[in-house]
C-alpha positions as CSV (number, residue, x, y, z in Angstrom):
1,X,0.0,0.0,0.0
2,X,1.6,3.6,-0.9
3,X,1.7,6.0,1.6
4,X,1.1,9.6,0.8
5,X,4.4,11.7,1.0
6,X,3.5,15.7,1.4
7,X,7.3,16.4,0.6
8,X,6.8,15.0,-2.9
9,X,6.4,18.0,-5.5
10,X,2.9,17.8,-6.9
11,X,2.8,17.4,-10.7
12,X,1.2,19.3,-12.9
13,X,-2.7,20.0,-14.0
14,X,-2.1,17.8,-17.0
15,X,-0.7,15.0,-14.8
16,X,-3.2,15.2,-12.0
17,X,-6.2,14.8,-14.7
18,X,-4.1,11.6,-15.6
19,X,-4.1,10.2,-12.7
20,X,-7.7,11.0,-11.7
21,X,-8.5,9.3,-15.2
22,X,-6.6,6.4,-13.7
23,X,-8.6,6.3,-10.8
24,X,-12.0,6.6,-12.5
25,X,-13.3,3.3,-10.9
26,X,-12.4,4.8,-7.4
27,X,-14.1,8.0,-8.2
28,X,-17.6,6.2,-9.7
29,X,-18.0,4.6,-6.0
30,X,-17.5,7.9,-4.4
31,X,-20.2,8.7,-6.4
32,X,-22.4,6.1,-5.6
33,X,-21.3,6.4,-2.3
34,X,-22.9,10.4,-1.8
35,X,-25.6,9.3,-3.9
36,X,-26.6,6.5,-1.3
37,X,-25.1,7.0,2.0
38,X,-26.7,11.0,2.3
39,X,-30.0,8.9,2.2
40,X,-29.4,5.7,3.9
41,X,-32.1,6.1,6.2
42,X,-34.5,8.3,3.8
43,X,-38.2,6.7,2.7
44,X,-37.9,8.7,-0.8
45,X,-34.1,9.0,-0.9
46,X,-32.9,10.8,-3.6
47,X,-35.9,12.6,-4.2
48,X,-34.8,14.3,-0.7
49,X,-33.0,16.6,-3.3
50,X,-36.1,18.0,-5.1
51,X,-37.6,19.3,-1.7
52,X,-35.2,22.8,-1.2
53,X,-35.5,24.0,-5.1
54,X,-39.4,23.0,-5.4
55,X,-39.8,24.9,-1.7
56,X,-38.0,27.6,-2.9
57,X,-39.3,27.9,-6.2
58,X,-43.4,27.7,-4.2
59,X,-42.4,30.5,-2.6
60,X,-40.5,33.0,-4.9
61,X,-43.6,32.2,-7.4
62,X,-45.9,32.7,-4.6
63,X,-44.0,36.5,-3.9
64,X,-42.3,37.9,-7.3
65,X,-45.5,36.5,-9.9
66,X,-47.0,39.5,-10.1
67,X,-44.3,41.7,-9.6
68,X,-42.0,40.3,-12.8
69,X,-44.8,38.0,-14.9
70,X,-45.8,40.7,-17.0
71,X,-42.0,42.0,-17.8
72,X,-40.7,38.7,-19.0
73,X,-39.8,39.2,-23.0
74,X,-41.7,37.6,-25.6
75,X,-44.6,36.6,-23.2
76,X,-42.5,33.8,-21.6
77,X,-44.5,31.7,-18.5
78,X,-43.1,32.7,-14.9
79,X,-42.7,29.7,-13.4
80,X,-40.6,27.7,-16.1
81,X,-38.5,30.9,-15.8
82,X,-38.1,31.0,-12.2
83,X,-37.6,27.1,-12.1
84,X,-34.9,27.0,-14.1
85,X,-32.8,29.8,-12.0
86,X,-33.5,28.1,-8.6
87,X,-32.3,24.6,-10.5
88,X,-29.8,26.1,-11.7
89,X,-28.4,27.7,-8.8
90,X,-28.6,24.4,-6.3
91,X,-26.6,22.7,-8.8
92,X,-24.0,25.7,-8.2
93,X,-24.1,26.1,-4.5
94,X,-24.5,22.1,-3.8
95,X,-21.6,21.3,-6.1
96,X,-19.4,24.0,-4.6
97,X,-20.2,23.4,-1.2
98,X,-19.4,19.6,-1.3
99,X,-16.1,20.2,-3.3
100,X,-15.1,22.4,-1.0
101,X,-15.8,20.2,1.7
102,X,-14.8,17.1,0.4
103,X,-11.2,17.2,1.0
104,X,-11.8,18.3,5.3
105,X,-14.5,15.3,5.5
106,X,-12.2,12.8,3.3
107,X,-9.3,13.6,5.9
108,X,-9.2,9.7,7.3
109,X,-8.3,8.5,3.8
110,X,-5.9,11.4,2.6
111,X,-4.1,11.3,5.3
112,X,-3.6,7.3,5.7
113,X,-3.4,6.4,1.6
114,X,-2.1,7.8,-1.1
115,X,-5.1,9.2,-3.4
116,X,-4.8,11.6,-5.4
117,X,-7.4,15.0,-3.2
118,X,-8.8,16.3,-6.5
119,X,-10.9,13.2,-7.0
120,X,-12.8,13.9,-4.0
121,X,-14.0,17.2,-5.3
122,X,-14.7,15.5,-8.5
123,X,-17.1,12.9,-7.1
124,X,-18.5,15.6,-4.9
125,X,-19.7,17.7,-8.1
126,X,-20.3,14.7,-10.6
127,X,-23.3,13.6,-7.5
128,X,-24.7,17.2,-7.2
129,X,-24.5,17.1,-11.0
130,X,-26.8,14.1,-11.1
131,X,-29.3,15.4,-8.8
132,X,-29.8,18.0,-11.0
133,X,-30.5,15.4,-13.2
134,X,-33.9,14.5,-11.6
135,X,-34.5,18.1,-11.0
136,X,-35.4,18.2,-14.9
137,X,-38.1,16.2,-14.0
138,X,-40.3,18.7,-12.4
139,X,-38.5,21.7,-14.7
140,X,-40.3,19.0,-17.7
141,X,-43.7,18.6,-16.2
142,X,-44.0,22.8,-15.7
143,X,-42.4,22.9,-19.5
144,X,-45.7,20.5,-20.7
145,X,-48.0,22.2,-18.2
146,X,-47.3,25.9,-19.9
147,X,-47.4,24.3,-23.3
148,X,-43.3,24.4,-24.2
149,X,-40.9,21.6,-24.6
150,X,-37.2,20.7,-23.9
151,X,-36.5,21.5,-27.4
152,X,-34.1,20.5,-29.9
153,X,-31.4,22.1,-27.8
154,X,-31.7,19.8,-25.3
155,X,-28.8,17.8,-26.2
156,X,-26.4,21.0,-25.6
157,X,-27.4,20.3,-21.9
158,X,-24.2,17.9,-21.8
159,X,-22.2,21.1,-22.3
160,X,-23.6,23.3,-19.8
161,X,-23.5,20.5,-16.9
162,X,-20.0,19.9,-18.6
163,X,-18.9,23.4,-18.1
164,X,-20.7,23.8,-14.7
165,X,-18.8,20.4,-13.3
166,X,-15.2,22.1,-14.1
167,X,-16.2,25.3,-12.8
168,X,-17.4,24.1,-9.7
169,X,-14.6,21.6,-9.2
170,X,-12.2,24.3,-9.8
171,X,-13.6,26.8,-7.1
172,X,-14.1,24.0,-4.8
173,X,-10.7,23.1,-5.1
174,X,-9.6,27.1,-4.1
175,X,-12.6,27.0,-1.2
176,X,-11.1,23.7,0.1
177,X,-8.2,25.0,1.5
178,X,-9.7,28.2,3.1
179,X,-11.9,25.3,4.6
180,X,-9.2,23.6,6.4
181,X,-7.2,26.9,7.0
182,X,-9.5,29.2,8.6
183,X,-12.6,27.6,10.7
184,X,-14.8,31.3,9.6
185,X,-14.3,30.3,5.6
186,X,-17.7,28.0,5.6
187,X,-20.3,30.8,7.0
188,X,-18.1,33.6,5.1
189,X,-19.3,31.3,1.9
190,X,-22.4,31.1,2.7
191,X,-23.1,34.3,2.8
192,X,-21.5,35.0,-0.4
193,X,-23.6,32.2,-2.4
194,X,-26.6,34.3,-0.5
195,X,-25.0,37.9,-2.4
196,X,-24.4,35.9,-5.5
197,X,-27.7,34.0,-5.8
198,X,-29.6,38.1,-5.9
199,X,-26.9,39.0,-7.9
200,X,-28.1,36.3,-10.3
201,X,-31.3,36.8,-12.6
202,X,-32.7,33.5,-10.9
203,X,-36.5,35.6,-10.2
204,X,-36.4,38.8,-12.2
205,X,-35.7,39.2,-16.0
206,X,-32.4,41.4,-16.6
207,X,-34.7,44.1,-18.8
208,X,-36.2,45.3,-16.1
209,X,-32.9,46.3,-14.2
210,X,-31.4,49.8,-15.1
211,X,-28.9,50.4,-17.4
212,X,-25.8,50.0,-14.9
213,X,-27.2,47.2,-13.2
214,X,-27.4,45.2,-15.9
215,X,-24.0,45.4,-16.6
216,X,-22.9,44.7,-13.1
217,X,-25.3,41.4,-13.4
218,X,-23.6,40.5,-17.2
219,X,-20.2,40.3,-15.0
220,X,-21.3,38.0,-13.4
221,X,-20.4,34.4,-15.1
222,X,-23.4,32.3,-13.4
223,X,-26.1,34.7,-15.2
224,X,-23.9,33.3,-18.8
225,X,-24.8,29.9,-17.1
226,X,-28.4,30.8,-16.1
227,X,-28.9,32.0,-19.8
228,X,-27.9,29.1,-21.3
229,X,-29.6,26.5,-19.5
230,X,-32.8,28.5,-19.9
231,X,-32.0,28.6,-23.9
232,X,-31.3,25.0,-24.2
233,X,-33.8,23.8,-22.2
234,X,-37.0,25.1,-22.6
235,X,-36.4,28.2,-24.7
236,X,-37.1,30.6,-21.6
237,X,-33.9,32.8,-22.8
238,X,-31.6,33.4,-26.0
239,X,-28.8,32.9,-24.9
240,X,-25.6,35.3,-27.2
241,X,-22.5,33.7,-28.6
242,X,-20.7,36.2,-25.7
243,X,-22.4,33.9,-22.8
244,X,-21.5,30.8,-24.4
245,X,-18.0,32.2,-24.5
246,X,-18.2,33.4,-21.6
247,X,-19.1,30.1,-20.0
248,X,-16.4,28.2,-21.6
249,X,-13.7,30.4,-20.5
250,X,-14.7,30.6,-17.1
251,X,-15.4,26.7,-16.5
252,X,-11.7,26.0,-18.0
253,X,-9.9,29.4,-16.5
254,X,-11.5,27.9,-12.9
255,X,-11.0,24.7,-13.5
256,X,-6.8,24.9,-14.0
257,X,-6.5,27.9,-11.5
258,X,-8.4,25.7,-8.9
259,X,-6.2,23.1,-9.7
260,X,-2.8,24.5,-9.9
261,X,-3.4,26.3,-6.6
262,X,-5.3,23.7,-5.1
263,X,-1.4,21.3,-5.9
264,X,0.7,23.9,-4.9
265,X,-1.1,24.5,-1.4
266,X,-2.0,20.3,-1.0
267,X,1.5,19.6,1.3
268,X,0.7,22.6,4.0
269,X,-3.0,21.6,3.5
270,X,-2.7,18.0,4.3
271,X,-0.4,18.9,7.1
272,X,-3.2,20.5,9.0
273,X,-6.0,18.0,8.4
């Protein structure tokens, strides 16, 4: 059994990738393993995950309806709309939180074995990734109950879960190591997912924000996500060949920073775990 050495130089993004691929049967049971031991003990299991985003969704629909219906462009249907953000946005803050987690609550291993950290973000991200999954269920009813369709986008969904898996694994990577250095980092985060979900167009169309506004909300990469999703499935937004761009750069930029730093950091990391 190899025993993990934090003196050892850590090898490059390319060559971490590599070894993850190596390790791809270790990281499909850490899969299976969030996917079933988070609801062990649940009667409905997995469906557990529907409960926050449908809650959430009852209730922004139940507060902003009448306040943004009527300013949604081209007569789109509210609640598809609204949906789709609040999906959207649990795939984001799950995936992010459980990346960045991964590594403190996978110290017994990383600190007894050699295994390469990164894979621990990437099975946390790849799980919340498929419980957004079953989240297009609901998102597919509300679709057929307002008389849309996935659409003959739909298969484009494979890029933006693609693009939202890297860019979550990378910043889960970077929020890992705050997470093990500096006990405030989780409730710091949290409110910063709470600042970045209003700072999102998850419940208001970006029309009916001023001129400035607008801008500020274009900076911000997850409305490039938001947009596309909502293009590709369901045709609740057009999404512009700058937000596509925009999405692929920031899912790779993210990805390798998270990683680079996240190797550089890994021996005084480990140390303190």
């Amino acid at each position: 059994m190899l025993v993990y050495d934090s003196s050892v130089r850590q090898t490059p993004v390319i060559s971490v990738l590599k070894a993850v691929w190596e390790k791809r049967s270790l990281l499909r049971l850490l899969v299976a393993r969030d996917l079933t031991v988070r609801y062990k003990r649940s009667v409905i299991g997995i469906w557990w995950s529907l409960l926050n985003p449908l809650f959430t969704t009852a209730v922004m629909f139940y507060v902003f309806n009448t306040v943004f219906k009527a300013k949604l462009p081209d007569g789109q249907s509210f609640l598809p709309y609204l949906l789709s953000g609040v999906l959207t946005m649990t795939l984001f803050n799950q995936g992010l939180t459980m990346a960045a987690d991964s590594i403190a609550s996978g110290a017994g291993v990383l600190t007894k074995v050699y295994v390469r950290p990164e894979i621990f973000a990437f099975s946390a991200t790849i799980s919340s990734a498929i419980n957004f999954l079953f989240g297009l269920i609901p998102l597919t009813v509300v679709l057929l109950i307002f008389g849309k369709h996935p659409g003959i986008k739909t298969p484009l969904l494979i890029i933006f879960m693609g693009c939202m898996t890297l860019f979550t694994t990378g910043l889960g990577l970077l929020l890992a190591i705050a997470y093990v250095n500096f006990d405030d980092s989780r409730s710091l985060i949290s409110i910063f997912l709470l600042a970045l979900q209003y700072m999102t167009p998850v419940f208001y169309p970006i029309s009916a924000l001023g001129p400035h506004t607008q801008s500020v909300i274009h900076l911000n990469p997850l409305t490039s996500y938001l947009q596309i999703f909502r293009d590709v499935y369901g045709g609740n937004a057009h999404a512009t060949l700058h937000e596509w761009a925009m999405m692929g750069f920031t899912s790779i930029f993210f990805f390798v920073l998270g990683f680079y730093v996240f190797g550089r950091k890994w021996p005084k990391v480990v140390a303190k775990l």
